[in-house]
C-alpha positions as CSV (number, residue, x, y, z in Angstrom):
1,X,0.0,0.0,0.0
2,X,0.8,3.6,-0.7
3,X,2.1,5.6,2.3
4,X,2.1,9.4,1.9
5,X,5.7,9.7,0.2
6,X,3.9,10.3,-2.8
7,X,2.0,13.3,-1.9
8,X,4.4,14.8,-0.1
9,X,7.1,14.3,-2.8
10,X,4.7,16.2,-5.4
11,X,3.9,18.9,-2.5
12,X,7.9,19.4,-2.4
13,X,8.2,19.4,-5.9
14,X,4.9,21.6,-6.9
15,X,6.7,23.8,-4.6
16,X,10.3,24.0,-6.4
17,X,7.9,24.8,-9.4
18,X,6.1,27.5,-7.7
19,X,9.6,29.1,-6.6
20,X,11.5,28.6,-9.6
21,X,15.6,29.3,-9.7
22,X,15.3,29.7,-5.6
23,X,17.0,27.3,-3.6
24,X,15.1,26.1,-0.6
25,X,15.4,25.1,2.6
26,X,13.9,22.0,4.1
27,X,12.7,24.2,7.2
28,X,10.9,26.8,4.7
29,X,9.3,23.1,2.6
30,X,8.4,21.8,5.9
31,X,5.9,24.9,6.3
32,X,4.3,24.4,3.6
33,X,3.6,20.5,4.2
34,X,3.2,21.2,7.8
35,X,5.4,18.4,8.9
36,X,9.5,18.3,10.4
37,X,11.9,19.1,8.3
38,X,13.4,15.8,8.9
39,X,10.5,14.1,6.8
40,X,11.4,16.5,4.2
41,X,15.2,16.1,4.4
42,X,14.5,12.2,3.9
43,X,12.5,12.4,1.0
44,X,14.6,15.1,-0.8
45,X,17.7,12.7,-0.2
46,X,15.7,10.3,-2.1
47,X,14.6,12.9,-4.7
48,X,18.8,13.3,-4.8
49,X,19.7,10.2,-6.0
50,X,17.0,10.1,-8.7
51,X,18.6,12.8,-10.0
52,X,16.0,15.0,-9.9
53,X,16.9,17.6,-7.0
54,X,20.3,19.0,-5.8
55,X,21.6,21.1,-3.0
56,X,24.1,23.9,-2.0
57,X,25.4,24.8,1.4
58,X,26.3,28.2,2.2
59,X,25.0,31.4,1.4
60,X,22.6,31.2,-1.1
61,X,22.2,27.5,-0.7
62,X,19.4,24.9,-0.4
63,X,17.6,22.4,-2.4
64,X,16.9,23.1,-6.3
65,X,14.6,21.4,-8.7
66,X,17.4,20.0,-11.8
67,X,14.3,18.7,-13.8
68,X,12.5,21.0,-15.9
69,X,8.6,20.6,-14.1
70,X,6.6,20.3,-17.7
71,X,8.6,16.8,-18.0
72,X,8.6,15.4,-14.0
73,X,5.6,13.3,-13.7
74,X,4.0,12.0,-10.7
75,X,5.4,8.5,-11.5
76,X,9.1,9.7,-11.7
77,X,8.5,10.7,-8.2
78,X,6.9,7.7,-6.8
79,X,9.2,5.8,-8.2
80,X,11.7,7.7,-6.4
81,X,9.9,8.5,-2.8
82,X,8.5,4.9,-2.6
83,X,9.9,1.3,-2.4
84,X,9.5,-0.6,-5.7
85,X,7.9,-3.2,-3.7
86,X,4.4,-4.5,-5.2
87,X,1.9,-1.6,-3.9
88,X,-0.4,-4.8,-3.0
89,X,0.7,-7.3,-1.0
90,X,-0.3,-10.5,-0.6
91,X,-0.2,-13.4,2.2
92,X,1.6,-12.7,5.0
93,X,2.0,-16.8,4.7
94,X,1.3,-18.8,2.0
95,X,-2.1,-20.2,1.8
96,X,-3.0,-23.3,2.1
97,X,-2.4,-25.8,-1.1
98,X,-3.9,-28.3,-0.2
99,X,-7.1,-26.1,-0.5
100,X,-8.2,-25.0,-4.4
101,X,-8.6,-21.5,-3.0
102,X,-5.7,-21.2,-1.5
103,X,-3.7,-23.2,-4.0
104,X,-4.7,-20.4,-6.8
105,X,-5.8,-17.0,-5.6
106,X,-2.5,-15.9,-4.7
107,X,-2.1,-16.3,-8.8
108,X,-5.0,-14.8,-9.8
109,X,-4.8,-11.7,-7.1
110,X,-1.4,-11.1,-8.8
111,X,-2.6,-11.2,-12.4
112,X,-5.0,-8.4,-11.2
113,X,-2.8,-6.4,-9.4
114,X,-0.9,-6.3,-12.1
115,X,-3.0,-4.7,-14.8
116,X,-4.2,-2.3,-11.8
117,X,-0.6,-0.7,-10.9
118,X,-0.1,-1.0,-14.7
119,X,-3.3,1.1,-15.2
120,X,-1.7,3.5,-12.0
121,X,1.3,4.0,-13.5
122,X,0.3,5.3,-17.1
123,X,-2.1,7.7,-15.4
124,X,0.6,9.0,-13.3
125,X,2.6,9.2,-16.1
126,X,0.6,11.6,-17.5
127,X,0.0,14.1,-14.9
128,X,3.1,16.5,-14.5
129,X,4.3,18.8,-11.9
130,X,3.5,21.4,-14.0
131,X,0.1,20.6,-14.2
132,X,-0.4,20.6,-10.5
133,X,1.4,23.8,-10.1
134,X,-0.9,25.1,-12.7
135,X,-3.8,24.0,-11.2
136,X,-3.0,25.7,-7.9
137,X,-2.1,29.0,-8.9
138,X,-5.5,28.7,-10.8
139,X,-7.0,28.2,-7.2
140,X,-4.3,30.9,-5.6
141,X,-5.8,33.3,-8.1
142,X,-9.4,32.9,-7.3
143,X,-8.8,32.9,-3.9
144,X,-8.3,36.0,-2.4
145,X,-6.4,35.4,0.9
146,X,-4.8,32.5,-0.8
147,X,-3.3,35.4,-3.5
148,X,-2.2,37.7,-0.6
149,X,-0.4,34.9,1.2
150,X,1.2,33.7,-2.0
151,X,2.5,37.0,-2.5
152,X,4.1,37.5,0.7
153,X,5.9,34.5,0.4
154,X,7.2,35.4,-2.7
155,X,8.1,38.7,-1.7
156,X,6.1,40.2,-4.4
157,X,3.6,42.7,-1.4
């Protein structure tokens, strides 16, 4: 099952796409997501090795987005934020095979499991980090103490 790396790893990155060319810190990410900064600082250091964010020490420093946000997809970052363990599991044990049931369904679960993380992955595949980020400022711009807040963190008020 799914835990909440994946919506927190587009959070981050929706983020980086909001705040273009800034680097960030994990304290200023962790606002946003309302969580520690450790969380954060685990799951960039995934995000690291995927290649898709980097970071700078020292003045000026922080985390930075390398991959342009109109081609990072929501898969690209579940596949780096999660394990690439099935998303379903099965048996804890293995049922028993003496019994039809239980000599086949662990066969048949996995046939559809299958086509459904297949069916997962191509729509995930298809939404981009642009898209969200898009789709927020849409709802930053209609909402009028969403807009002001936005602007103060942007230093733009």
């Amino acid at each position: 099952m799914l835990s909440s790396k994946l919506s927190v790893g587009t959070h981050i990155m929706t983020i980086f796409a909001l705040k273009p060319g800034e680097g960030l810190t994990s304290e200023f990410i962790a606002s946003s997501v309302n969580t520690n900064p450790v969380v954060i600082r685990r799951l960039l250091g995934s995000l690291r090795e995927a290649g898709i964010v980097d970071s700078k020490t020292g003045v000026g420093g922080g985390w930075s987005l390398l991959v342009d946000p109109a081609k990072l997809t929501l898969l690209d970052i579940l596949r780096a934020v999660e394990p690439q363990s099935e998303i379903f599991m099965l048996h804890r044990s293995t049922p028993n095979p003496e019994c039809p049931c239980g000599l086949h369904i662990q066969g048949v679960l996995t046939e559809v499991y299958d086509k459904v993380q297949e069916g997962m992955a191509q729509q995930l595949a298809g939404v981009t980090i642009a898209c969200i980020a898009s789709k927020i400022t849409t709802r930053i711009q209609s909402d009028e103490r969403a807009r002001i807040a936005f602007a103060e963190c942007n230093g733009t008020r």
